[in-house]
C-alpha positions, -999 to +999 in steps of 0.1 A: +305-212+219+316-175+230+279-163+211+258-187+223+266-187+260+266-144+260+231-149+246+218-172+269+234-148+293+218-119+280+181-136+279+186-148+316+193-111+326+165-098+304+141-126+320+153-114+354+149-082+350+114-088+337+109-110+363+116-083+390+098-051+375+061-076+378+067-080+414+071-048+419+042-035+398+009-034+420-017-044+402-045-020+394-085-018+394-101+012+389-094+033+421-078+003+439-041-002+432-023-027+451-049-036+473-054-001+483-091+024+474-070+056+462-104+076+458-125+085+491-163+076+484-186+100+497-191+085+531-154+084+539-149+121+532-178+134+551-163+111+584-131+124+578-141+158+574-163+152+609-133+144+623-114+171+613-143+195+627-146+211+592-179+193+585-209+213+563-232+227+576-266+215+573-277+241+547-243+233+533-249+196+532-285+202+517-267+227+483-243+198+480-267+169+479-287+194+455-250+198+432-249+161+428-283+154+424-284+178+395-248+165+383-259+133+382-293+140+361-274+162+340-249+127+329-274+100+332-310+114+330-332+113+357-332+094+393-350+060+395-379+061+420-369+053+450-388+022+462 
């Protein structure tokens, strides 16, 4: 009885602590983790950045949209047409 009753014991502790380290795990999607966008998108930094009074400048604004434009053919090929 002594072996059997420290075992259950041992597999209700083990299921506890199991139990407790998943509700404390947020769950995770991409750049959201528990519920939260941990990655600024574009739009977000340039407000917060306006905000902070350290926007670009437009010739700025213009090299940077160039530096994505060319990152962005350089992985996928070229732009659609716009429509």
């Amino acid at each position: 009885m002594q072996g059997s009753s420290g075992l259950a014991l041992v597999g209700a502790f083990l299921l506890a602590v199991g139990a407790s380290a998943t509700a404390q795990t947020p769950s995770r999607d991409g750049d959201t983790w528990g519920g939260h966008r941990h990655q600024p998108d574009r739009a977000q930094v340039q407000m917060q950045e306006g905000a902070a009074g350290i926007a670009l400048t437009p010739p700025q604004a213009t090299a940077d949209a160039a530096a994505v434009d060319r990152i962005y053919r350089q992985l996928l090929g070229p732009q659609p047409p716009a429509s």
